[in-house]
C-alpha positions as CSV (number, residue, x, y, z in Angstrom):
1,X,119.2,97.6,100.3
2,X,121.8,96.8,102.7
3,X,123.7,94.0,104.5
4,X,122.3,93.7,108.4
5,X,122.5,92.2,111.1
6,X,119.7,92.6,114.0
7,X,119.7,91.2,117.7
8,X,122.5,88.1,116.3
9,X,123.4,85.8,118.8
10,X,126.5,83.4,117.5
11,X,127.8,80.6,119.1
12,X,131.0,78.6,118.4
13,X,131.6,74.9,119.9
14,X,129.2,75.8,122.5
15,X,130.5,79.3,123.2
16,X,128.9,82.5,123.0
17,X,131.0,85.1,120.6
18,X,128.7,87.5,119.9
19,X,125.7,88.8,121.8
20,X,122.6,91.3,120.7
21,X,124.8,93.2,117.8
22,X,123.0,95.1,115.5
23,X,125.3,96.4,112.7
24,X,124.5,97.8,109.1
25,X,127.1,98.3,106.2
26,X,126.1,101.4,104.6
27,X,126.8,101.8,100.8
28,X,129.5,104.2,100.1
29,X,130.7,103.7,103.1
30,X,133.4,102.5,105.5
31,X,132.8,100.5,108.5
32,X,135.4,99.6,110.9
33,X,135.7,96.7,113.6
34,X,138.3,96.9,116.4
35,X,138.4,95.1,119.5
36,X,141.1,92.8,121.1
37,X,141.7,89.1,120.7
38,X,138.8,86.7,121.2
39,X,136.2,90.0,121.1
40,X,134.4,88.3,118.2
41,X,135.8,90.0,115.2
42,X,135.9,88.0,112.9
43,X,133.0,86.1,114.1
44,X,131.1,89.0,113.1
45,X,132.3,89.0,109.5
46,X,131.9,85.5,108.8
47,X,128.4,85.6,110.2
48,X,127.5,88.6,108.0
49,X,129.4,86.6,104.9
50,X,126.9,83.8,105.6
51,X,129.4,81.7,106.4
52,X,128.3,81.3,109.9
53,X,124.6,80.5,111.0
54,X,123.7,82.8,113.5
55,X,121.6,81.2,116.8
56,X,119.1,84.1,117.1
57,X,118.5,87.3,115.8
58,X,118.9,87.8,112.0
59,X,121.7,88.2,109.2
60,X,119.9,89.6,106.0
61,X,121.0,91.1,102.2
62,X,118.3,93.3,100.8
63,X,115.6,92.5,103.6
64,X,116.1,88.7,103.1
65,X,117.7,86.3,105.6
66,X,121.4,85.3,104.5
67,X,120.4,81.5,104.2
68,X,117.6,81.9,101.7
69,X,119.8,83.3,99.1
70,X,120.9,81.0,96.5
71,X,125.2,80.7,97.0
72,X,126.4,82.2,94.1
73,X,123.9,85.2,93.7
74,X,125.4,85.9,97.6
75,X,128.4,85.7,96.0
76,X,127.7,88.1,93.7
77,X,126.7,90.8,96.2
78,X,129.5,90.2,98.7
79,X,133.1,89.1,98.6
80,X,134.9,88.6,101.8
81,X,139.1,88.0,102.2
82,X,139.7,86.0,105.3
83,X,142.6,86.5,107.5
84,X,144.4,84.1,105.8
85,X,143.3,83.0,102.2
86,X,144.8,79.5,101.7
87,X,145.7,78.5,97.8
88,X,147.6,75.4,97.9
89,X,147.2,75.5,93.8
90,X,150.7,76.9,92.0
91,X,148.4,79.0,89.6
92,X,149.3,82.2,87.3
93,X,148.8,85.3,89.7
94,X,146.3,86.3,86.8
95,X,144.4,82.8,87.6
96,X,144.1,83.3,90.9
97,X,142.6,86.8,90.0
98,X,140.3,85.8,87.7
99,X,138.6,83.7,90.0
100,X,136.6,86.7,91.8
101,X,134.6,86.7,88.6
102,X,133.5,82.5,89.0
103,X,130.1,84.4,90.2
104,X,129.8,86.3,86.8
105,X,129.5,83.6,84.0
106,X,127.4,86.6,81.9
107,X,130.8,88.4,81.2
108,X,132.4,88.0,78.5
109,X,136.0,87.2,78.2
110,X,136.7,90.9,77.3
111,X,135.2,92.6,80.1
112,X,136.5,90.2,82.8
113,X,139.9,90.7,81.5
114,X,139.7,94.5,81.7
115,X,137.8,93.9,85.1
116,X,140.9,91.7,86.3
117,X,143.6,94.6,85.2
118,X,141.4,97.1,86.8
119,X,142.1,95.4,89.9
120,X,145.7,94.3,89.6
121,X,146.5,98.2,89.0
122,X,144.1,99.0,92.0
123,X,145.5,96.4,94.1
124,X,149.4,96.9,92.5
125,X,150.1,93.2,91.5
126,X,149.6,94.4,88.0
127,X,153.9,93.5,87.4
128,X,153.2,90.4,89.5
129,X,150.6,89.0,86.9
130,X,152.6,86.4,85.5
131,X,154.6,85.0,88.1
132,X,153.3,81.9,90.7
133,X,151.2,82.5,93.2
134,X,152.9,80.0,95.8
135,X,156.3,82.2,94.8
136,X,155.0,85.1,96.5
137,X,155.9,86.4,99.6
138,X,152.8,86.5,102.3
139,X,151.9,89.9,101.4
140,X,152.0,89.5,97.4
141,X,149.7,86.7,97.9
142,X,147.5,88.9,100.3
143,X,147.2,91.7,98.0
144,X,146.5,89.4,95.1
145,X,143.9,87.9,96.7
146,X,142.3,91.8,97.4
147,X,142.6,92.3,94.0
148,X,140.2,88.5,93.5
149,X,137.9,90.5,95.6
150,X,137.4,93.4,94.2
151,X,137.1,91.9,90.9
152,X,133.9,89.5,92.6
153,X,132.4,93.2,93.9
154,X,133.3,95.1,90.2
155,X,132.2,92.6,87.9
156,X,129.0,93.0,85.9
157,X,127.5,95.4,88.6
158,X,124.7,97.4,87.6
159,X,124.6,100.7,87.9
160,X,123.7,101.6,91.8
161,X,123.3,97.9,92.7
162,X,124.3,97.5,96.3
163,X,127.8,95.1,97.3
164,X,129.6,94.4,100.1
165,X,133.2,94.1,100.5
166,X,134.5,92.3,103.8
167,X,137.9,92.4,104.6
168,X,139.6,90.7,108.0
169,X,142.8,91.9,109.3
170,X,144.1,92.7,105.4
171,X,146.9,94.5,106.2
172,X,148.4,92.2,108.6
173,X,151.4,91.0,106.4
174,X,151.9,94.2,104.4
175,X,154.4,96.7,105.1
176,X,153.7,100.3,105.5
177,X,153.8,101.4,102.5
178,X,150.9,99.1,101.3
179,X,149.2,98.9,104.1
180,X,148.3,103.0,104.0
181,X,148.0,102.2,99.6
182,X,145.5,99.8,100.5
183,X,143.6,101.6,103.0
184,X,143.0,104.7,100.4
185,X,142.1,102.5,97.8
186,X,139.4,101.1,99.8
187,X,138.2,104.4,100.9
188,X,138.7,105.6,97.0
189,X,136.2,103.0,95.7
190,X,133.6,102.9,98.7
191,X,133.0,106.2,97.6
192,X,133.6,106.4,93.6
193,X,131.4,102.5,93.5
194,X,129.4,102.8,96.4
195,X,130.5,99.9,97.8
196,X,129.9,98.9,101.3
197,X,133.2,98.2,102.7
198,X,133.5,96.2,106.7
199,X,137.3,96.3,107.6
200,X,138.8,94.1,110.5
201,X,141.5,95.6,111.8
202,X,144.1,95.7,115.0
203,X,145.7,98.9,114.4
204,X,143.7,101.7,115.5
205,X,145.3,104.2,114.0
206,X,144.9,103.0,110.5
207,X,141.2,102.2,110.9
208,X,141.0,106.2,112.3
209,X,142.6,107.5,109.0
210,X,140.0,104.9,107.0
211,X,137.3,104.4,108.0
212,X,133.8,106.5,108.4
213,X,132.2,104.5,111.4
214,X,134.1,102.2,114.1
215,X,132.6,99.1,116.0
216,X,134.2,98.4,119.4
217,X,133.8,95.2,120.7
218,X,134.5,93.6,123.5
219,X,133.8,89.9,124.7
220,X,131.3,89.7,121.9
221,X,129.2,93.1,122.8
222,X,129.2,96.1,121.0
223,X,130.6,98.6,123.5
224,X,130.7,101.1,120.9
225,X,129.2,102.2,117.5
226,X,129.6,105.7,115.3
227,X,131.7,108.3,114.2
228,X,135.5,107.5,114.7
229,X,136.1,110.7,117.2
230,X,132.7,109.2,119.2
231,X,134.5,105.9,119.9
232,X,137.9,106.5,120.1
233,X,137.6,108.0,123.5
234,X,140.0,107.1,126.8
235,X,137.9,105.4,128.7
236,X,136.4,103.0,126.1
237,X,139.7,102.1,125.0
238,X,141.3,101.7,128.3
239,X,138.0,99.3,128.9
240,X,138.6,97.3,125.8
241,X,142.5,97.1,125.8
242,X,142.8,97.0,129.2
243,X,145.7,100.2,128.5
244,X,145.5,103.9,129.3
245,X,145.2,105.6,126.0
246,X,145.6,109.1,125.3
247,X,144.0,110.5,122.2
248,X,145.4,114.0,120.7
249,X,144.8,115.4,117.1
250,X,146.9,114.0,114.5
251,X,149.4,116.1,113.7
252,X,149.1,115.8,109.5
253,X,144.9,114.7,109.4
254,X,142.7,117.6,110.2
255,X,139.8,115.8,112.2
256,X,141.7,112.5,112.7
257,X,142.0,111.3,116.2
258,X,145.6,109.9,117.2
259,X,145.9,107.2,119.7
260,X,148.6,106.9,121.7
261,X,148.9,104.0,124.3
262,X,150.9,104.1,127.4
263,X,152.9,101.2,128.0
């Protein structure tokens, strides 16, 4: 039971973005995608959300093609946060929160309510629960919108039941302090929930410390796939960036590679 896609060929406004990936988000595990602008990143995430239909190949969710399943039982299974969630509604932060469990009209008031603190806490907005969302500053509003998702992945789920979390770029407007928060607590629960977790990011070094595989593309191609050390190697970054990279051993992370590009 897993979230797949084999052989997908997308094209946007008549443009190929992504050609012959195969990619599978493992449960309990974290999956990383790096590659410059325009590689196809977030292509790839919205295709395996559904929210893109795919020209060949196939995008499936427990053996069954994306576009047979019925919207909201998708939604159920998967909860994606876009690069730049767009709420032009002045709603209560806890609103706005609430809304990850629209998929889960079984719950009762109770457990959504303790669902939705779980993920404040998780997500710290939990002092932030009362104020307007459109008084927020970009990364408030970024991290209570992570806590929406992880509500829509937490909710209701049965024990062992597989869901996928797909995040793009969510650190972009956070400082460093909740960017690295972030990144543990989406390591923390891939693991304690079994959640299948695909992270979008542009900093290499964070997705090195987080994540448990990394995807390299580049011009819509996978150019590399596996452990972190396996693709974070010279040459395949100097290919991709188009920068000489040296990568040492971090100095604090036994195991972690450290990238260091040469301006």
């Amino acid at each position: 039971m897993t979230l797949c896609a084999r052989q997908m060929h997308l094209q946007r406004l008549g443009r190929s973005v992504l050609r012959e990936v195969d990619v599978e988000l493992q449960a309990a595990e974290v999956l990383g995608v790096l590659g410059a602008n325009g590689a196809g990143k977030s292509s790839l995430l919205a295709a395996l959300a559904g929210e893109l239909i795919v020209q060949s190949g196939c995008v499936s969710l427990d053996g069954r093609p994306l576009d047979r399943w019925e919207p909201r039982a998708l939604a159920r299974r998967r909860a994606v946060l876009p690069q730049s969630p767009s709420l032009s509604f002045d709603l209560e932060v806890s609103t706005v929160v609430g809304m990850g469990g629209y998929p889960h009209p079984m719950l009762s008031p109770g457990a959504l309510r303790a669902c939705c603190e779980r993920a404040m806490q998780e997500a710290d907005v939990a002092a932030l629960a009362g104020r307007r969302y459109l008084s927020l500053s970009g990364g408030e509003q970024q991290r209570v919108q992570f806590a929406r998702c992880l509500v829509q992945v937490l909710a209701g789920r049965p024990d062992g039941e597989y869901r996928a979390l797909l995040l793009d770029e969510p650190t972009a407007s956070l400082d460093p302090r909740h960017q690295i928060a972030l990144m543990h607590t989406v390591r923390r629960l891939a693991r304690q929930e079994g959640l299948a977790v695909l992270l979008v990011l542009h900093d290499v070094n964070l997705a090195a410390q987080a994540c448990d595989r990394l995807l390299l593309l580049s011009e819509g191609r996978v150019v590399a796939h596996g452990p972190v050390a396996d693709v974070l190697r010279p040459a395949v970054l100097a290919s991709v960036y188009g920068l000489s990279a040296q990568v040492i051993d971090h100095p604090q992370r036994a195991g972690c590679p450290l990238v260091v590009f040469d301006a």
